[in-house]
Each structure stands twice: as C-alpha cells, then as structure tokens.
C-alpha positions as CSV (number, residue, x, y, z in Angstrom):
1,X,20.7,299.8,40.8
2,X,21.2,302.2,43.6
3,X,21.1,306.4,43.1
4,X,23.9,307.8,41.2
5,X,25.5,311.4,42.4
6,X,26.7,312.6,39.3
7,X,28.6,315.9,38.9
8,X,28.8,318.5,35.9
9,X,32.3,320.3,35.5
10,X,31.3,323.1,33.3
11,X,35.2,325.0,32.6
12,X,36.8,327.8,30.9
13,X,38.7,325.6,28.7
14,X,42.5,327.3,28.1
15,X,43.3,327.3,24.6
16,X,45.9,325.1,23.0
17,X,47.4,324.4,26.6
18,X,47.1,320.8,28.1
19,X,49.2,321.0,31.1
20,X,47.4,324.4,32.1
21,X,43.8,322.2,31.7
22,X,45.1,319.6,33.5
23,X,45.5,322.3,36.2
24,X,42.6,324.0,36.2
25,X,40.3,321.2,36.0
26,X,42.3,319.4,38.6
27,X,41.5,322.6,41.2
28,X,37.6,322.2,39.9
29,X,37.5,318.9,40.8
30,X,39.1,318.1,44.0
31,X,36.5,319.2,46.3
32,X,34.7,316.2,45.1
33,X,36.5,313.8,46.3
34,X,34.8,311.2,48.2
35,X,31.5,313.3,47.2
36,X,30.1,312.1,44.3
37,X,30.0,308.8,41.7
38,X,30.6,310.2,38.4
39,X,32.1,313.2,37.1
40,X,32.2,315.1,33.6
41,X,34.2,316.9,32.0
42,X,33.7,318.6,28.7
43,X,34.7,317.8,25.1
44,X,38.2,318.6,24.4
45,X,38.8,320.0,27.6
46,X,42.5,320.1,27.2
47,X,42.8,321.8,24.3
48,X,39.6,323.7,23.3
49,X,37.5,322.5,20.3
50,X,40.6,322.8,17.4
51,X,41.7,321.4,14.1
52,X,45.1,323.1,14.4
53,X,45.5,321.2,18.1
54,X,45.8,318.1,15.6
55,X,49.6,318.6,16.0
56,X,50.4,318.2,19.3
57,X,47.4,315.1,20.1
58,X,49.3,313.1,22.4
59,X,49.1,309.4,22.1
60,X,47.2,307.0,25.1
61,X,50.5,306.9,26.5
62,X,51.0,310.7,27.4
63,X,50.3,313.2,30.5
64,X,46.4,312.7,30.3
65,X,45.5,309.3,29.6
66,X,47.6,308.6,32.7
67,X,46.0,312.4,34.6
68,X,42.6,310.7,34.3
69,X,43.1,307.7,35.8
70,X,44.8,309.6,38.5
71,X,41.9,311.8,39.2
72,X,39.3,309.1,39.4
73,X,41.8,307.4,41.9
74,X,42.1,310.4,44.0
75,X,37.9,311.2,43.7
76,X,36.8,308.0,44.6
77,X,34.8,308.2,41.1
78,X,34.3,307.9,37.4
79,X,36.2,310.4,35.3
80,X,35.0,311.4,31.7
81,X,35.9,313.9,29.0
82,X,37.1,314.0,25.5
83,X,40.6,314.6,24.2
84,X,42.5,314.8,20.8
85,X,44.4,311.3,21.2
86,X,46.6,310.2,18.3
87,X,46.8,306.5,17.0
88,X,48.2,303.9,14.2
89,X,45.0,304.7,12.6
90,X,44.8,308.6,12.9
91,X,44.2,311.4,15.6
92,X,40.4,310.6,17.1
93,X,38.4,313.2,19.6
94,X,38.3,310.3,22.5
95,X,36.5,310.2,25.1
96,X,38.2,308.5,28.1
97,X,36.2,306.4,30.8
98,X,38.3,305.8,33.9
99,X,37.2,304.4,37.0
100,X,39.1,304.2,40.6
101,X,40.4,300.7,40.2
102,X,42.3,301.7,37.3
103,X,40.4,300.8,34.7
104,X,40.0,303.0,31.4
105,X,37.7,302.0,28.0
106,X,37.1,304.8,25.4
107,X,34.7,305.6,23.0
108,X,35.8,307.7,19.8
109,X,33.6,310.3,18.6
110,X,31.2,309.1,15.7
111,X,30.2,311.9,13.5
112,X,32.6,314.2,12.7
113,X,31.2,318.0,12.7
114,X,31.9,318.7,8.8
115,X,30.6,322.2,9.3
116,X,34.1,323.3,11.0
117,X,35.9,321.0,9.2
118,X,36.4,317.9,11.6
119,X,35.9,315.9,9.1
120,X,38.7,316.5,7.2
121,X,41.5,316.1,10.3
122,X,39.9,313.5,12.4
123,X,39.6,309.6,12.7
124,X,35.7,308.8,13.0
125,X,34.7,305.9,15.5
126,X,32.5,302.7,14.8
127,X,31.0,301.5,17.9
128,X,29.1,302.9,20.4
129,X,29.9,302.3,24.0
130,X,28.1,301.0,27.2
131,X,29.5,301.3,30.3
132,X,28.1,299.7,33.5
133,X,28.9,301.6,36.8
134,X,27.5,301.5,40.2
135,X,24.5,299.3,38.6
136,X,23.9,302.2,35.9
137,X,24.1,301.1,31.9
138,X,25.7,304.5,30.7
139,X,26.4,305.4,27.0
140,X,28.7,308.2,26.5
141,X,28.8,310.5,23.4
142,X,30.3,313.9,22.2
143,X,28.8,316.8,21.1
144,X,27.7,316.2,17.4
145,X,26.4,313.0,18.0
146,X,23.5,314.4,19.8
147,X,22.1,315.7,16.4
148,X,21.9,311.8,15.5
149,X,18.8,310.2,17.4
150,X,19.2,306.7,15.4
151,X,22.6,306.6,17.0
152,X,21.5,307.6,20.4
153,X,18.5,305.4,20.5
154,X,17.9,303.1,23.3
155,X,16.6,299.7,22.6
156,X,14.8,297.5,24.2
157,X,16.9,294.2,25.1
158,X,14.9,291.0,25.4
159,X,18.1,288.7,26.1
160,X,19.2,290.9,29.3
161,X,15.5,290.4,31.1
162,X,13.4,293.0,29.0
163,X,16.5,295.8,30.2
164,X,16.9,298.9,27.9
165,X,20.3,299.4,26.5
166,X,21.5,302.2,29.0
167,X,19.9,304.0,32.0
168,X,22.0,307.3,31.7
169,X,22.6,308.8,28.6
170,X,26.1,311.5,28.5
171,X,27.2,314.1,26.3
172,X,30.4,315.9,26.4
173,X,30.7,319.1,24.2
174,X,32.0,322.2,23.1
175,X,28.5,324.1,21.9
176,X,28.8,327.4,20.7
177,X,25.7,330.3,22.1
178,X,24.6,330.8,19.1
179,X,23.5,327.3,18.5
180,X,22.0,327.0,22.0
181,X,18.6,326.1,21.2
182,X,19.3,323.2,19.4
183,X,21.2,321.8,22.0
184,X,18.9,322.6,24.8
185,X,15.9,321.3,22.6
186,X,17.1,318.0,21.3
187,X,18.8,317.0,25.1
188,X,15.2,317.1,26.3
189,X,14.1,314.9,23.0
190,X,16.9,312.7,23.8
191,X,15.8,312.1,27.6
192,X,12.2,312.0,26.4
193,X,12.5,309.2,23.8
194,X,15.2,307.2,25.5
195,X,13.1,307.0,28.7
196,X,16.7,308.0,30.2
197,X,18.1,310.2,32.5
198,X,20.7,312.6,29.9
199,X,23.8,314.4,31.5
200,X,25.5,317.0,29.6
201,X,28.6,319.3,30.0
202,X,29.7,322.3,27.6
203,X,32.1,324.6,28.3
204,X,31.6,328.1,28.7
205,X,33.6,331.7,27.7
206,X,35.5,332.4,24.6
207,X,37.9,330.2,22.7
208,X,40.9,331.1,20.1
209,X,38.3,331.2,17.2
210,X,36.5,333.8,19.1
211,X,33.3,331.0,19.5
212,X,31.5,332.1,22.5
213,X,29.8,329.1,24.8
214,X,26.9,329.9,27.4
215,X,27.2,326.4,28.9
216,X,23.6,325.5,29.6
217,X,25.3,321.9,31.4
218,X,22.3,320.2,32.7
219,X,21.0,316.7,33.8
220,X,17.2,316.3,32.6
221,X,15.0,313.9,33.7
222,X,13.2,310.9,31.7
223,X,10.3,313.3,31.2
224,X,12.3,315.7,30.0
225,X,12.7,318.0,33.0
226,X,15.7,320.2,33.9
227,X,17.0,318.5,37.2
228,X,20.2,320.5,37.3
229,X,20.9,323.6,35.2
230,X,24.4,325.6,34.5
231,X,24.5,329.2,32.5
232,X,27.3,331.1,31.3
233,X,30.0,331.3,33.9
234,X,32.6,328.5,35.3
235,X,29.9,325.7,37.6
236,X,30.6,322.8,38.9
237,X,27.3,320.9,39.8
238,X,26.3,317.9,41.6
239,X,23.1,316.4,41.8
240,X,21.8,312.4,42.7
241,X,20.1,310.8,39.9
242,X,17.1,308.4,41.7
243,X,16.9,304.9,40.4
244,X,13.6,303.7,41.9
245,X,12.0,306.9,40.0
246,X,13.6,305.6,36.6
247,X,12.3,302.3,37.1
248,X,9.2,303.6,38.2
249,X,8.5,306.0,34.8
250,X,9.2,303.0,32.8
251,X,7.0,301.0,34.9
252,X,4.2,303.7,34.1
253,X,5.2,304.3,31.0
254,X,6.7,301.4,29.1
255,X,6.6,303.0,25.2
256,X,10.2,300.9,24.8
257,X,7.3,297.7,24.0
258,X,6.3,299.3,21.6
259,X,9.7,300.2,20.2
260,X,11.0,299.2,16.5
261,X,13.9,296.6,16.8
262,X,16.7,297.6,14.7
263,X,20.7,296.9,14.5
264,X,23.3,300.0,14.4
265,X,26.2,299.5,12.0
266,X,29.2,301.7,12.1
C-alpha cells in the first residue's frame, strides 16, 4: 500500500440543474489532473439534495454516468459522488465509483433519511461496497449512513491475512449547518473506532428548500485528528493520506483483536 493524495471538492451545488453541475464541477476539478489519486464529490451533486428531482433521475445510461467516467479519464484518478439514478427497481441516491481505465461499480445509499421524506421516494440499497484502489480497501457511503456505526463498522478479516475490511472510510453528503455537530462529532467516532482514515465532502451555500450547508469537508486521521479541514465557502482540497502511519497505529494499537465478529445483512 503506497500514500494516497486524495482530494475534497466541496461545491455550491446548482439546484435542479444537471448540465450546469456538470459544468461547474468540471471547472473545480480540472486543475487536478495528473495531481492527485482520488477525488470526491458530494452527495447529489447534480441536482441538490431533492425529492422533487425524482422526476428527471436519469437512468445509468444518461449525461453523467458517462461525465464520470470521462472526468476520471481526463484526471488520471478515481471519481466519486452521488446522483439520483433511476432503475427497473426504482430511482436510488447512487454513488458512482469510476476509475481511469473505464471502470465504474456503485453503491446505493442504505438508509433512507425519513426525516425529509427520502424514504418515501427512494429505492434503499443492500450491500455495502469495498473498493480496492492504488492498494487502499475503501468503503464508500452517503450522508445518513454515517449515523449507523453497525453499518460502518470495520471488521477484522482473518481469511485476507488478519487485514481490516477497508483502510479509508468515505462519505459523501448534503449536511445542513444546523446539524453540524453531529456530523463533525461522529466523523471523528467513525475514524476512531474503525482505526481508519475517514474522508468527507458536504456542500456548502443555500439550496431551493432554503437549507443552509457550512461544509466542514475534512479528512481525519485514525486518531481522530483533522488532517484537512473545509468551512463555509466553495474549497477544493488535497491532502496525501500516509500508509506506513496507518499500518503503524494499528501496529501500536491493535483494538480490531479484540473486536466482536459479526455478519451485516441488508
């Protein structure tokens, strides 16, 4: 496993307007190219975070499937985000994977945020996702999922040489201010527990609910320390996350031996 330059696209997502997003995070991210390994976008970043968006979720043939995959070729990097993707088996809040060689896997959001109503327009997903990448084991998740530790827990795995499940835990959202502490609090609980590195990327401004986001993107450390921090205006952030120190903590520190085994069912 060799370090990992990771970098944290923290937008003024447009509301409603997927070509305009396409746009705007397009001009964000170019100056990375050939820069940096991974890079993140936030939840729903072509659309905003919307039930009435529903009706105009394009399908994983459309414009931004195939924009993805096009940016990661052009970056020389992993892309991720989420999007409102519609399928046989409903409309989902996806989160795409895609990688320079043209490869794309997605993970659909698990828990639904009933509080505004997701619930009741969206598809939940099943399975959690893995993704290996430059010698890093990443799980991706989206915004509501981070309130679910049982979910995000990283297990110790016995059959893969004593490894952990993941190295580098993400999540993409769209986190309103005035729930701020939460998610700055249990991102640090999640790097703590997970003996992880955790990158995160919320948007920032004001959306067509009149929500207002203060960002707080950040990468924290496996002790939970901020390595990289975002506030309230349009960032884009790179930092280099250091494998030897990961291995190193866990060397120290190994409280995944003393971990309970358990099985997640969707």
């Amino acid at each position: 496993m060799q370090d990992l330059r990771i970098s944290l696209v923290q937008g003024d997502t447009r509301w409603h307007d997927p070509a305009a997003n396409r746009d705007y995070y397009g001009a964000l991210v170019a100056p990375l190219a050939g820069t940096t390994d991974l890079v993140v976008l936030p939840e729903t970043f072509t659309s905003g975070f919307s039930n009435d968006a529903i009706d105009k979720a394009e399908g994983m043939d459309g414009p931004t499937v195939a924009w993805i995959g096009e940016q990661a070729r052009a970056l020389g990097a992993a892309v991720t985000g989420s999007v409102q993707l519609r399928t046989d088996e409903g409309v989902f809040n996806r989160l795409l994977w895609a990688t320079p060689d043209g490869a794309l896997v997605h993970y659909d959001k698990r828990h639904l945020f009933r509080y505004a109503g997701e619930h009741k327009r969206y598809a939940a997903g099943r399975e959690r996702l893995t993704v290996e990448w430059k010698g890093w084991r990443i799980n991706p998740q989206v915004c509501y999922d981070l309130r679910f530790p049982v979910f995000c827990r990283n297990r110790y795995d016995v059959e893969r040489a004593g490894a952990m499940d993941f190295d580098l835990q993400i999540f993409v959202a769209n986190w309103p201010a005035p729930r701020a502490y939460a998610w700055k609090t249990l991102l640090r609980a999640r790097a703590i527990e997970n003996l992880c590195y955790v990158a995160a990327v919320n948007r920032v401004g004001v959306d067509g609910n009149e929500l207002s986001y203060d960002g707080d993107s950040a990468v924290i450390d496996f002790l939970g320390l901020p390595q990289v921090e975002a506030h309230g205006r349009e960032q884009v952030l790179t930092t280099t996350l250091s494998a030897a120190a990961l291995a190193a903590h866990r060397e120290r520190f190994p409280a995944m031996l003393d971990a309970d085994a358990f099985d997640l069912r969707g």
